[in-house]
Phi, psi and omega in degrees: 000143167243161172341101158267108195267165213242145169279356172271069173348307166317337195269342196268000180257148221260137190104343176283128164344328177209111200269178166285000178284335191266288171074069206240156195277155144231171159249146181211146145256151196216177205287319200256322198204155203278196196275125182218143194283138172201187188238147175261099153255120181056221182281004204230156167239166167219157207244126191295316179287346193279285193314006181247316167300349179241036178067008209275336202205153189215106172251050191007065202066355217249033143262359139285024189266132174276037184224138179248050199273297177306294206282308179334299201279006159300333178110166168339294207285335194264316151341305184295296174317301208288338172274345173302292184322332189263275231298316175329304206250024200235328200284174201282333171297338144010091182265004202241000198296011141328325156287326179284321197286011200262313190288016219241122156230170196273136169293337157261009182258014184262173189221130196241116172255159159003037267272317176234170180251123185291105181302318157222181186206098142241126172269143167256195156219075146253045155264161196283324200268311172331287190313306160329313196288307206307297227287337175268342170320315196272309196233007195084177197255355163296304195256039195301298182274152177275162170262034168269347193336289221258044173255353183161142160321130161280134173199194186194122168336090192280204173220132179305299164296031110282005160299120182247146171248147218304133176127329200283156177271177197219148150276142172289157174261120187273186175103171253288165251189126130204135206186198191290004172247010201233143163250009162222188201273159160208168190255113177209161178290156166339096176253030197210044174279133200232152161295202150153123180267109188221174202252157171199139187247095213268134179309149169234319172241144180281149156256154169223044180190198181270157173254134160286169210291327179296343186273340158272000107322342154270359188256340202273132183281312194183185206233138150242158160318130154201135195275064212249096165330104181245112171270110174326300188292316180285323168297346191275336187272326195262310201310355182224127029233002180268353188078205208251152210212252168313314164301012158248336204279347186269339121222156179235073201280163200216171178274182164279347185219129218262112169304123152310158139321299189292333161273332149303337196282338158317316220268005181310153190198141216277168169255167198282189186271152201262155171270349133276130192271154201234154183334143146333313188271021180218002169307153176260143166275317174224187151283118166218013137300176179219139226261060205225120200271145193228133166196122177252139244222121190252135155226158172199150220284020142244343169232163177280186168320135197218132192264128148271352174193172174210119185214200186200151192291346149342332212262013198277137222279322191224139164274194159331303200280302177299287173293017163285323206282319171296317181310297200272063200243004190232008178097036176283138167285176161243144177249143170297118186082020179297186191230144123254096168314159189256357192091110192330129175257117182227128165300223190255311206250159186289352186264043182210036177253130156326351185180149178294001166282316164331282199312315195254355165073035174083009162098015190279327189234082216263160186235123169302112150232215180263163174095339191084058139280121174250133175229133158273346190197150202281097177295148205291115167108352186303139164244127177254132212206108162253147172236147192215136150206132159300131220252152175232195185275319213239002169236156174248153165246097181224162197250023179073195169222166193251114184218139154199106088065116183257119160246155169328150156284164186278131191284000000 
């Protein structure tokens, strides 16, 4: 596919995120009027509730809902109308955009909320190379994988209400604590606070029994960036026999702006090849990853922005799709606007690892940044900010950016 060019000049230059091929949802605010659903073309937003108010287009309201919640469980067919519409009325043969442009604001002048009211939160662990680094770190690269790994998605219940949106400070976490410096636990703030850079897929339709993997590939509305914050320490104490429990709870940032299906869909792409052929209910049918450059990205209160890695969501073991099918595979229901993390993404080589347990190797291998500055883990004023996009030939696919701010813990 090629460039669809837009009477909004900024969406037609070449390397911007968010051309008329994308059309990716938000929530947004201004100076003047409170949180409302809208679309990103180019350097502009255009307010999804104005244009309903003014006959351009009719959802029975719910794009003055500060959720984009309402238009998801309309379904399929009114998805399909709203992005026709938009591409209709965005496009450069347009002959009325005057009308439209009224309806139009500049994207710095907004305040970026939520995209949804999150319903549920599951995180997963596919990616192949993540699971490889931690697990030999931990147990050595002979028992590196559990062995159910590369037989079904692994995963764990997050929490919805810690779900954020990109741009919010993180607090550090405190609790309970033990290791080689302690002989019993103690409650201290974190000192082994971490990113992990993974994709989340927002559900579009519920379920109430188990689903197949095409069919859970039909349920997903589009994908955001998500950051899901991890305290190392606090996870090492508490995680057996039960997994991860506080050392996740403290936030889960997502990008602001949720990528269609439908605009992804060039970039598909298969997941790799497996050393087990896997149950009838998680074979793959098609290709269903995505062809998506993922790079994360350090600032810290002495230096500017620093790139720490780069990889792509291609490298992920199980897609999206599988672990919907697996999650309902015991009758579990799915809720409309459920979240499902994809599970940390790390290539092969270290300059393509998903977290600072990776990078530094469990705090073993410290990372040069500028200034003569080092981190095995993320320290107090650091921002940490991932970003994604898909390259087309002559167009970007891009997700906005997932950033967040380490503040001191609370005394």
């Amino acid at each position: 596919m090629s460039l669809i060019l837009s009477w909004v000049e900024t969406a037609n230059v070449p390397n911007n995120s968010f051309p008329l091929n994308n059309l990716p949802y938000g929530v947004f605010s201004t100076k003047k009027d409170g949180p409302r659903c809208g679309v990103r073309i180019g350097d502009m937003i255009l307010d999804l509730k104005a244009m309903e108010s003014e006959g351009h287009i009719n959802f029975d309201g719910v794009f003055a809902s500060p959720y984009w919640n309402d238009f998801i469980t309309l379904g399929e067919e009114k998805w399909t109308e709203l992005r026709q519409k938009l591409i209709e009325y965005l496009h450069k043969d347009f002959s009325k955009k005057e009308e439209i442009l009224k309806l139009i604001h500049k994207a710095t002048d907004a305040t970026m909320h939520l995209p949804i009211k999150v319903a549920e939160y599951t995180d997963f662990y596919s990616g192949r190379n993540h699971a490889q680094n931690v697990g030999t770190m931990f147990r050595g690269p002979e028992n590196a994988l559990p062995p159910n790994w590369l037989h079904m998605p692994i995963g764990y219940n997050g929490r919805a209400s810690s779900v954020v949106v990109s741009g919010t400070d993180i607090r550090r976490p405190q609790g309970q604590l033990k290791g080689p410096d302690f002989d019993m636990p103690k409650f201290l703030p974190s000192r082994r606070f971490d990113f992990e850079l993974e994709m989340g897929a927002i559900v579009g339709k519920g379920s109430n029994g188990p689903v197949s993997v095409d069919q859970a590939d039909d349920m997903i509305f589009g994908y955001v960036i998500l950051n899901d914050w991890s305290a190392r320490d606090i996870q090492a104490w508490e995680y057996v026999p039960l997994g991860p429990f506080q050392a996740k709870a403290t936030a889960t940032s997502i990008s602001p702006w949720i990528v269609t299906k439908d605009a992804l869909e060039p970039f598909r792409c298969s997941t790799p090849k497996r050393e087990y052929e896997l149950l009838p209910y998680l074979k793959d049918t098609k290709p269903m990853l995505y062809d998506i450059e993922l790079s994360t990205y350090i600032q810290t209160q002495k230096s500017s922005e620093l790139v720490l890695s780069t990889t792509n969501f291609s490298e992920m073991y199980y897609s999206s799709a599988q672990q919907i099918a697996h999650h309902t595979s015991s009758g579990c229901p799915m809720n409309v606007c459920d979240l499902i993390g994809s599970g940390t993404i790390s290539g092969e080589e270290k300059s393509q690892r998903g977290s600072m347990l990776e990078l530094s190797w469990g705090g073993k291998e410290p990372i040069k940044l500028e200034n003569n500055e080092t981190r095995t883990f993320l320290e107090d004023g650091d921002i940490l900010t991932l970003r994604g996009q898909c390259n087309g030939s002559n167009y970007s696919i891009g997700f906005g950016t997932c950033s967040g701010r380490i503040l001191p813990a609370e005394k």
